[in-house]
N, C-alpha and C positions, 0 to 999 in steps of 0.2 A: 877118526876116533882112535886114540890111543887104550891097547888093550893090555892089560897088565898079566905078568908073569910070575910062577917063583923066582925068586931070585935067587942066582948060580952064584952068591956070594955067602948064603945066610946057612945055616944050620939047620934053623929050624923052618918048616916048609911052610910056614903061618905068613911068612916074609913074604911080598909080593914086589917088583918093581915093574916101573914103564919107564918109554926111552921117549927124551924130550931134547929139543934140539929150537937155538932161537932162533927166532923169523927176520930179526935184523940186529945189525949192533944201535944199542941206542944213541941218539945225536950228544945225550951228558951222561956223563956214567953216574951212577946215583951212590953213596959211600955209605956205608951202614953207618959210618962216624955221624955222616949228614941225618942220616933216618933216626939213630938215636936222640938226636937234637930235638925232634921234631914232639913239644907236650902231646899234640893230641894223640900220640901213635904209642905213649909208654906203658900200655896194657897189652899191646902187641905178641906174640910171642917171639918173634925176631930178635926183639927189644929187651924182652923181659930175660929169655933164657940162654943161657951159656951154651950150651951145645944142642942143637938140634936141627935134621935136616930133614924134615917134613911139617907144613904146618898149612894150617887155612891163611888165604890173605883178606882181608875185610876190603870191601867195595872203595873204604874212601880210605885207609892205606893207597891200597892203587892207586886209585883218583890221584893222591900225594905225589907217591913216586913216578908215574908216567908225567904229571905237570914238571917234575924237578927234573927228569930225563929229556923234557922239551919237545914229549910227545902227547897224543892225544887218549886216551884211556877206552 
């Protein structure tokens, strides 16, 4: 289990991160170019919003990109 911290970057002490690191490279790299393409995923926030680097992934997002990475979910 990953346990979250302040973060030694932020200002304000509300800021919390965790350190996450990937398990393998994937077999296809998946391109947001490609994710934006994809109707069912355009309510997404990935999708939707211009800047941002935290968000939830919905179950069949995943499901999506792990099938176009050529792995299994």
């Amino acid at each position: 289990m990953t346990h979250a911290y302040p973060d030694p970057t932020a200002d304000n002490c509300k800021w919390q991160a965790i350190d996450v690191a990937a398990r393998q490279p994937l077999p296809r790299p998946v391109t947001l170019r490609e994710i934006k393409s994809w109707p069912e995923l355009a309510q997404w926030e990935l999708v939707r919003l211009p800047r941002l680097s935290v968000m939830p992934v919905p179950e069949e997002a995943w499901r999506m990109v792990m099938e176009a990475a050529q792995l299994e979910s």
